[in-house]
N, C-alpha and C positions, 0 to 999 in steps of 0.2 A: 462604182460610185455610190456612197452614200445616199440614203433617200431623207436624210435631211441634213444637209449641210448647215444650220446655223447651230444645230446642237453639235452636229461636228464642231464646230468651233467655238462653244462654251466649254465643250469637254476639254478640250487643248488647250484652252487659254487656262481651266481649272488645272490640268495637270503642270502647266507651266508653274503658276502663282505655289501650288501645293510642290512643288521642286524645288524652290528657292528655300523654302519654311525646313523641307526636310534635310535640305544641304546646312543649311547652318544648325539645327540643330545635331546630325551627326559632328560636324567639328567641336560644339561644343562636349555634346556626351565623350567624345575620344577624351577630351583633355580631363573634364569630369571624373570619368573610370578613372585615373589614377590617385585619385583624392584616395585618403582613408579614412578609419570610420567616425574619427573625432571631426575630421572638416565636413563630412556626409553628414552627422548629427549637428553641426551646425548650420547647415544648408538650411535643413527638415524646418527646425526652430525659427531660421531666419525668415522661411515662409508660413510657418505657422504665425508668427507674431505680425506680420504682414497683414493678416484678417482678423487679431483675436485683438490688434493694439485698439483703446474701447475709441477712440475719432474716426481710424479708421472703418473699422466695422460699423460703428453710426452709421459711416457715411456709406457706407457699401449696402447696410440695411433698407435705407432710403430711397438709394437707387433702383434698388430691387425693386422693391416698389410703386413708385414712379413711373420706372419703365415698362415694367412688365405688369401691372394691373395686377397682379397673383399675392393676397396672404398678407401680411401685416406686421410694420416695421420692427415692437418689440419684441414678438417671435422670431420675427428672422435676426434680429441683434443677440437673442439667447441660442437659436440655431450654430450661427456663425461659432460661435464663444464654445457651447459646449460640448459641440462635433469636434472642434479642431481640439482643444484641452483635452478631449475623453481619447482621441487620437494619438497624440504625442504621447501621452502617458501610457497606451499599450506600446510604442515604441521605443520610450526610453529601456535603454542599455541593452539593445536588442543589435546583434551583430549581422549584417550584409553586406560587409565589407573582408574578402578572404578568408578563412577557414571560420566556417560557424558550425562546423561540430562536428566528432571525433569517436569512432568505436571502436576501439582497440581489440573484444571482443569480437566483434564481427570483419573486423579486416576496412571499416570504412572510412573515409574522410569526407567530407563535404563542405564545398565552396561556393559561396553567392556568388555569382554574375549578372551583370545588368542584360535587362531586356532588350536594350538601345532606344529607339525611336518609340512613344510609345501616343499615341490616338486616345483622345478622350473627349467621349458623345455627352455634354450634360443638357441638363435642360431647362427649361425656365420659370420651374417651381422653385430652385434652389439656386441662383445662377450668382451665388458665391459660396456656399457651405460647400457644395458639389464638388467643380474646381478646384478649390484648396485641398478638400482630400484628397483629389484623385495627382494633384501636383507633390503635396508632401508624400504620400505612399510611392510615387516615381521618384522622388529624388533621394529618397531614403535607399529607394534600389541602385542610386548611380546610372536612373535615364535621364533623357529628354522625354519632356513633353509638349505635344500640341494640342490645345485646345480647340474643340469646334463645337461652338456653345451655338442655344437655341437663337436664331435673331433677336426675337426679346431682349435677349440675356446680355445680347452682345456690349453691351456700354459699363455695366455691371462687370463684366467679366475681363474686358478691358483695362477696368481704372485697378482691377486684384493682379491683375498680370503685371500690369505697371508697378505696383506697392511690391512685389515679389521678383523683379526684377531687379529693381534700385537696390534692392537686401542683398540680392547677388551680388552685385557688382562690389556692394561694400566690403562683400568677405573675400572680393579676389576671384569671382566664381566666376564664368561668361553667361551675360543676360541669356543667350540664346538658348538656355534651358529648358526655358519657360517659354511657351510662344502661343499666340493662338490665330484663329483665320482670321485674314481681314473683312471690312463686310465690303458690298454684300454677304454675308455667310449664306451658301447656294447648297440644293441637294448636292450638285456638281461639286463645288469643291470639298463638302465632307467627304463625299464618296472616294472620291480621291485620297483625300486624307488618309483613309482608312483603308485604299491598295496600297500607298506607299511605305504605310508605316510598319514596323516592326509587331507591334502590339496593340490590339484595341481594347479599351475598357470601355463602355458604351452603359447611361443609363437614359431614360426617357421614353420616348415614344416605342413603343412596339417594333414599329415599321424602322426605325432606325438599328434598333439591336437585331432584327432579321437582316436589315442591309449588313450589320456588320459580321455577322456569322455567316452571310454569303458572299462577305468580301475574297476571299484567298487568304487574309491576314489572319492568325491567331486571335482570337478575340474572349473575353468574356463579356456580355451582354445578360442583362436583369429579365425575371420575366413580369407579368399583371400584376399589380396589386388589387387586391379587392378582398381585404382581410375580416374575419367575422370573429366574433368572441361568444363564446357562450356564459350564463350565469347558471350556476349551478343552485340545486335546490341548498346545498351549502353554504354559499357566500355570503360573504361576509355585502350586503346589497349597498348600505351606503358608502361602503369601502369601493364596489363594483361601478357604483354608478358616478361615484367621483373622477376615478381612473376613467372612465369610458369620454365623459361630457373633458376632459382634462384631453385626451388625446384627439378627439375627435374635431375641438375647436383651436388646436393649436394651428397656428400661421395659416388660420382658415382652411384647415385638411388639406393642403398641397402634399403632405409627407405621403407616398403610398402605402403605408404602414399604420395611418390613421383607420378606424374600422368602419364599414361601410353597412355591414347589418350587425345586430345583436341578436342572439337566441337565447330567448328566456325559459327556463322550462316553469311548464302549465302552473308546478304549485305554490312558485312564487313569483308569476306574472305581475299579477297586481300591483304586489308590493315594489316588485323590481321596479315595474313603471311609475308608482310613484315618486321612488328614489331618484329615477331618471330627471323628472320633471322637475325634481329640487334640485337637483345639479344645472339644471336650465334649460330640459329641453321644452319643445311643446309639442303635443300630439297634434296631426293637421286631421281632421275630418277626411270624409271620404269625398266630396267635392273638391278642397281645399288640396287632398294629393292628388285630383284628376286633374286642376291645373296646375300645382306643381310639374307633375309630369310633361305635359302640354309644353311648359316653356322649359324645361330641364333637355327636354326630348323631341324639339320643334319640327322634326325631319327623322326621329331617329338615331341619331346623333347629337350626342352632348353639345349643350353649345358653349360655347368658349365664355359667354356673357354671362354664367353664373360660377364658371370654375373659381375656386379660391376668393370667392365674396364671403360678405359677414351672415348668416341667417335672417336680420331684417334688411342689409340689399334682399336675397334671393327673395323672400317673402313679397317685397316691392315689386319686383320684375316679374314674380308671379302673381300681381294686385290680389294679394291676399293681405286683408286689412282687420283681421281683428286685433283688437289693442294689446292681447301678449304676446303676438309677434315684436314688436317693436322691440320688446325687450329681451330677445330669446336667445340664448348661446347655440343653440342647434334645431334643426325641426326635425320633427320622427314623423312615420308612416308607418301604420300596419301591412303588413304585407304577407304573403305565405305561395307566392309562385316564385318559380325560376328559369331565369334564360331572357330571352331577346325579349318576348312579349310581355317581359316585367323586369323594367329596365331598371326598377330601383334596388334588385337584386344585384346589381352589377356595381363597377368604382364609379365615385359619386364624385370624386376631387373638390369638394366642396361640405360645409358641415350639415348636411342633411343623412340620416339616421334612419336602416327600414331595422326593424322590429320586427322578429317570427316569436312565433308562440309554437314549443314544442313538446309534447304529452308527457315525455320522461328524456332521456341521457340516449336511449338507443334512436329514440327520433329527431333529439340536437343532433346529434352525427350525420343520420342521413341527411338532414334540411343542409348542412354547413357541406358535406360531399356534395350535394345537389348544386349548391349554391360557387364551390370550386369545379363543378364538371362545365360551369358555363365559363368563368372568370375568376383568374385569382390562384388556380391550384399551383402546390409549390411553397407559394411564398411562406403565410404563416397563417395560425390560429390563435388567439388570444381564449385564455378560461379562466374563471372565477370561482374558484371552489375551494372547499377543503376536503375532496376526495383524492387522495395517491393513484387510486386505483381509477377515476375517470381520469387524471390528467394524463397518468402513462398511456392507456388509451387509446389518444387522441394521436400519441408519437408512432401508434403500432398500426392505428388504420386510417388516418385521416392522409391525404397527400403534401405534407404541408414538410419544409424544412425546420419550422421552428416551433416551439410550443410555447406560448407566452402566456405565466401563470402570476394573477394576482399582478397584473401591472398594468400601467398605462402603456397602451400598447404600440404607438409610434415613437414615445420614448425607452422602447423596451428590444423594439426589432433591432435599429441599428447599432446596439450597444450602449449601455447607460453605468451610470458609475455605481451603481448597484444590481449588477446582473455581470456575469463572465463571458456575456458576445463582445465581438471586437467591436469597437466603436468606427461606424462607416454609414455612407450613403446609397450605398447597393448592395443588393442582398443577392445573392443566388437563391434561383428556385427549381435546381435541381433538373432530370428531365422531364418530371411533369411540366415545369413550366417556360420547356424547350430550352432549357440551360445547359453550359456545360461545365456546371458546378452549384455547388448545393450549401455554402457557407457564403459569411459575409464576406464581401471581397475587401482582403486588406494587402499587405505590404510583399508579399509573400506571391499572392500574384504577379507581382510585377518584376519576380527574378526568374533568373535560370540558376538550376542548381548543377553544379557538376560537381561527381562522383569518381573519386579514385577508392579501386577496391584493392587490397592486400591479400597478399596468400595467405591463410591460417589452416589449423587443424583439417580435415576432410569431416563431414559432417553427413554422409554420406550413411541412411538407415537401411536396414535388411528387408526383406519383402513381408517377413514377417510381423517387423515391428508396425507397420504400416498397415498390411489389411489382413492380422490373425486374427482378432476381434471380429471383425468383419465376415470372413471366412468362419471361423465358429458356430457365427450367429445362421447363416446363410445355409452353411454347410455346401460348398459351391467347388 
């Protein structure tokens, strides 16, 4: 017998509720897989315009808001618009519907196949841009998906489910495509969610992407973000410090790809900083970030009451009252430790900015290594230079999957219409950052490829051709 019988029966009742979700969305995806790839590219469409149509999205921007306290409605109105657009436009005329490519050469064929059932963990920084990708990238594969959005998120995620529904049914499609948890939304029933389903894509909390790669199911799961950019003695600074103040206050830093320190090196500290401070940030005193910290870090833990606020909220709740706060698009902190006992070293989900000062290019590396050995390794590095030779560099010994050069760097990680990352809201960071994949996750994830191989020529080399060089060299 159980030693606690009412979680017994949360569980059960969660596996019940999560049964019914996944039964009807199997009957939907059966009838789905037969579509092809003209009705599959109008499905995708159908749900993109669902969130991109500009009332709709208003009103989804809004709600966000509203409901979940996080980031600010004209960013998430341009979020919504130019994830989903930047989205579709990698996927148009892209085949996932039976034979998507052919080597005659090598004897292979290959065929998309849908995932089936597929789990998807968003969260409630994003709790429409999220969603939508992760619904267009499933449907473009010929699955189902379930949604199990953050409670937050849930009213938001609802009223998109609903808009992307109603598009189904118009095309002929079955609503049950699209689905997501009812609320309550419980640990219990994501959990569930994500035994029973075929496939999980999972972004958000930490502790949720460890649930879902210890679920049994196939999963990809995001790792920390806590991204830092370097200025190089190079850069171009007003250029540096535009992009930076540009990323860093967008939708109040909810994105995890907004930067959390900057490293300037030594010989254009100064100047950088001033650059900074025209773009709007303000330096705080050493008092002024002792109680920043204080209320940032009340217990040790972030508190929820500054995540995704404006710089003069946080400033407020920190009763930090000098008069260019009021006006400030970010605050900064000097800083130069790392790890738990310097916690502004860490993700900050909110527009506040620590500042290292580092002597040359060999000690930015270490400080931004130092700074991902605590949080953050994996994801990415943003740089400011015009050296070739620092930015390759940074791809050859930093941990990072991405190098982001000369750009604003949360509109640069997830793909922007001027860079060649796929446009998406989850990033792989690889196994530094406990992943099990190291690109952005897009559409491609969410198939099964099957492979027929043909007989051809034998291809089959001599022992020689293979280790004579070898043997030569060795003398063995």
């Amino acid at each position: 017998m159980s030693a606690n019988p009412v979680q017994d029966l949360r569980a059960a009742e969660a596996s019940t509720v999560v049964a019914a979700l996944i039964a009807r969305a199997r009957t939907a995806q059966r009838e789905y897989e037969r579509c092809n790839q003209q009705q599959v590219d109008e499905a995708t469409l159908a749900a993109g315009w669902a969130i991109i149509e500009p009332s709709r999205n208003r009103e989804l921007a809004e709600m966000a808001v509203r409901e979940t306290g996080l980031g600010n409605v004209e960013d998430k109105f341009v979020k919504n618009h130019r994830k989903t657009l930047g989205l579709l436009r990698d996927l148009q005329g892209v085949r996932t519907v039976g034979v998507i490519s052919e080597d005659p050469a090598r004897g292979l064929l290959e065929i998309a196949r849908p995932a089936g059932v597929v789990a998807a963990i968003t969260p409630s920084t994003n709790p429409a841009a999220t969603p939508a990708n992760k619904i267009i990238n499933a449907l473009k594969g010929r699955n189902a998906i379930i949604l199990a959005p953050s409670p937050k998120g849930l009213g938001t995620c609802t009223a998109l489910v609903g808009y992307v529904r109603s598009a189904l049914e118009q095309l002929g499609l079955p609503p049950d495509l699209v689905q997501h948890l009812p609320a309550p939304v419980t640990k219990a029933t994501t959990h569930e969610l994500m035994r029973q389903a075929d496939l999980i894509v999972a972004t958000g909390s930490q502790s949720n992407v460890r649930a879902a790669y210890s679920s049994g199911t196939p999963a990809f799961g995001v790792g920390a973000g806590n991204a830092a950019s370097i200025i190089d003695v190079s850069a171009n600074l007003r250029d540096a410090a535009q992009a930076i103040a540009a990323s860093k206050c967008f939708d109040n830093a909810t994105s995890c790809s907004s930067e959390n320190s900057v490293v300037v090196l030594d010989a254009v500290y100064e100047q950088a900083l001033a650059a900074l401070e025209a773009a709007g940030g303000v330096m705080l005193d050493a008092d002024e970030k002792r109680r920043l910290q204080t209320t940032m870090w009340p217990q040790g833990k972030l508190s929820s009451t500054i995540i995704a606020q404006s710089a003069p909220r946080i400033a407020e709740l920190a009763q930090l009252s000098r008069p260019q706060l009021s006006g400030a698009r970010f605050l900064m902190v000097e800083e130069s430790g790392m790890g738990p006992d310097c916690p502004f070293s860490g993700e900050k989900l909110s527009p506040v900015l620590a500042v290292y000062r580092a002597r040359d290019f060999d000690d930015a590396c270490r400080i931004v290594g130092e700074i991902y050995s605590y949080q953050g390794a994996g994801h990415s590095v943003g740089i400011h230079s015009a050296s070739d030779e620092n930015i390759l560099r940074l791809g050859l010994e930093l941990p990072v999957c991405r190098v982001i050069v000369n750009q604003a760097h949360c509109f640069a990680t997830g793909g922007s219409f001027d860079n060649g990352l796929p446009f998406s809201l989850s990033m792989g960071c690889g196994t530094w950052g406990g992943n099990s994949f190291s690109e952005n996750l897009d559409y491609r994830h969410y198939l099964n490829i099957t492979r027929i191989a043909r007989r051809i020529a034998p291809r089959e080399p001599s022992v020689d051709e293979i280790f004579g060089d070898y043997l030569a060299r060795h003398d063995r």
